[in-house]
N, C-alpha and C positions, 0 to 999 in steps of 0.2 A: 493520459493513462495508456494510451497506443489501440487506442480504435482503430478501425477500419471503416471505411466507407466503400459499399459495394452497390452496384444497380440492383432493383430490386429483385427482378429478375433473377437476380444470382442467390439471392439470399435465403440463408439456410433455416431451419424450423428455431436455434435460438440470438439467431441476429434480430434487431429491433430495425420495423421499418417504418420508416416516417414518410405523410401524406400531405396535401397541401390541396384542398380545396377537391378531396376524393380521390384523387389520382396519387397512386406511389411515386414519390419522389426519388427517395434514397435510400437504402439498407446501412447500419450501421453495427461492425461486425467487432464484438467486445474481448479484448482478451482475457486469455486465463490468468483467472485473479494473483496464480504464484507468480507468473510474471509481471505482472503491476508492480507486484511488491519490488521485485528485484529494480525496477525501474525506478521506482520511489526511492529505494537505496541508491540508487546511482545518483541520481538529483540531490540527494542529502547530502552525500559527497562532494557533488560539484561545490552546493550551495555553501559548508564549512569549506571548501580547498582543499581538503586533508581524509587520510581513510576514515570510516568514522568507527574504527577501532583505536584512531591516537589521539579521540577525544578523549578530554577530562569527563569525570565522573556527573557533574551536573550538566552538561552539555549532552552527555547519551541518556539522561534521564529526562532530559529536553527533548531528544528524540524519540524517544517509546512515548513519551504525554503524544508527540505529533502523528508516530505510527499509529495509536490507540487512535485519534481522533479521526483517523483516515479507514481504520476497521481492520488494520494490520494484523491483528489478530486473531482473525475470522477464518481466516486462509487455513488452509490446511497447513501445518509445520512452518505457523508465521513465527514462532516463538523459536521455534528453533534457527530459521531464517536470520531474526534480528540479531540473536545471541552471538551467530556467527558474524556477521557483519560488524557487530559492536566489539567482537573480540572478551566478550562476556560470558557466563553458563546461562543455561535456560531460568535456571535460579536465582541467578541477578536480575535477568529481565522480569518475573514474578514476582520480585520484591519490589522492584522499579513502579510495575503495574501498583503492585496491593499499598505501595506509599503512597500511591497518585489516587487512590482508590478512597484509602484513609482519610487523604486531603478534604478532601469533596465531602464525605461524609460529614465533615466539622463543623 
């Protein structure tokens, strides 16, 4: 997800540091979530070979099931993020959501 690993030393009030028998070990320094996403987007890409705007309809809807289960949504303007990546409206991706949503209910 593109951590960082820094000495502890260096590590700021919301890096995570990890200890090992009392003594600091390592800081580990997390990026900003809207980056993740975009990261995630770039992996879904590699992962089809193709933009994942010139997927078919059940293959981006395969996608928001996998962005939703990853918290793609959580992010600030993740829907708007997706929408654009998938080549979709914010609209599509909410019905995307609320069919996957339907599903589960059933």
């Amino acid at each position: 997800m593109g951590a960082e690993i820094v000495r502890p030393d260096r590590a700021g009030p919301e890096d995570v540091v990890l200890a090992w028998e009392g003594q600091d070990v390592l800081a580990v320094r997390l990026p900003q979530l809207s980056e993740s996403l975009d990261r995630i987007l770039a992996a879904l890409e590699r992962s089809h070979g193709m933009p994942l705007s010139a997927l078919d309809r059940k293959a981006k809807q395969s996608v928001v099931r996998n962005l939703e289960a990853r918290g793609a949504f959580s992010v600030r303007h993740g829907v708007e993020t997706v929408a654009g990546a998938l080549g979709v409206s914010r609209f599509t991706v909410y019905n995307y959501l609320n069919r996957e949503n339907a599903t589960k209910g059933e």
